[in-house]
N, C-alpha and C positions, 0 to 999 in steps of 0.2 A: 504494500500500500504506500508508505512513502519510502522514497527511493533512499540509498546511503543511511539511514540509520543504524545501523551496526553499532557505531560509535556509540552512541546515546544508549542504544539496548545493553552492550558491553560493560557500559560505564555504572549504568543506574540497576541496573538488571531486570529492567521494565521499560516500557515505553510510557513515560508521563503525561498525565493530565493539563501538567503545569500548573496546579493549584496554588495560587498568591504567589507567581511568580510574574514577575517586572518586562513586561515593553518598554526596551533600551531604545528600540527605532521601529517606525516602519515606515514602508515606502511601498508607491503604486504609481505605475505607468501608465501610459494609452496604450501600451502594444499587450497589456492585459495580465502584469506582474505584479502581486504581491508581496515584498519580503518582508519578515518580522523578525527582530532580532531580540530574543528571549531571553532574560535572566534568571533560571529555575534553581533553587534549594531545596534539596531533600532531606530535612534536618533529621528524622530518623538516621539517615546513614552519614550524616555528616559531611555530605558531597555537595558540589553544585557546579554547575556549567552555565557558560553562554548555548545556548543554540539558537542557529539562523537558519530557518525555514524562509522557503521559498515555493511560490504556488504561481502555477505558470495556467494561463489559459484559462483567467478568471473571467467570468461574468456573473450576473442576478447580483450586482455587489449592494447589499444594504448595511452599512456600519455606520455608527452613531458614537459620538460623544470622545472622537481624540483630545487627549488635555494634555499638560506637559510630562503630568505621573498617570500611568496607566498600567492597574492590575489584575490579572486573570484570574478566573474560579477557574475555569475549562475550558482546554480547545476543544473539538469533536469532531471526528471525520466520520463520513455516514457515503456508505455507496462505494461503487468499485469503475471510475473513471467514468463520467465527473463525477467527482466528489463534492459533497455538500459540507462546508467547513459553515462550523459555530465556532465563535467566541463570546461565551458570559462574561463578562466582565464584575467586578468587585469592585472598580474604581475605572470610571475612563472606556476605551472603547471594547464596542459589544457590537454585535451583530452576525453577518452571515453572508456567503457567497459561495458560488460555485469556482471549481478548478478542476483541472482535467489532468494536472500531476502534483503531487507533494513533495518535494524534496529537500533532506537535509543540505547545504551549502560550505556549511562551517560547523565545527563543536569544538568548545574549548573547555575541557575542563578545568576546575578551580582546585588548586593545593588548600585553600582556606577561604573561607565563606565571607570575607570582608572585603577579596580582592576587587581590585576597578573593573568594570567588564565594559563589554563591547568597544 
């Protein structure tokens, strides 16, 4: 489902929800790009990463409410190309759109959970 996550599965030993994890950036094109640049903490395991998702061959895009801080309950993918991406948000933006591939771009993990990201 999304392409290159090995890392992230590897790392976390799940693929996350990204619950109350920080939108460092996002950006969106005319030629139909979404990237998000993720800040997630797993404070059970004491880990945490950037990850930079990217959604290529976005349409139906309805998102609301980008502010300077922006924090996630859940991403959600729903369907097997295109996919139906949610973001609930807890702070900041929320909404939903289609995509027709997910892929990881980047992952960095973090030695310590205070580090500066993205």
């Amino acid at each position: 489902m999304v392409e290159n996550a090995e890392k992230v599965l590897s790392y976390f030993g799940y693929w996350p929800d990204f619950c109350d994890a920080k939108i460092e950036s996002f950006s969106y094109n005319k030629a139909g790009t979404i990237e998000l640049c993720i800040f997630y903490i797993d404070s059970n395991l004491a880990k945490s990463a950037d990850v930079n998702l990217r959604f290529n061959g976005v349409s139906e895009v309805a998102l609301d409410n980008l502010f300077s801080e922006n924090v996630i309950d859940e991403i959600s993918f729903e369907g097997s190309g295109p996919f139906t991406v949610t973001i609930d948000g807890c702070y900041g933006l929320e909404g939903s759109f289609k995509s027709k591939s997910i892929e990881v771009v980047n992952f960095t993990a973090k030695d310590h959970i205070a580090e500066v990201r993205c």
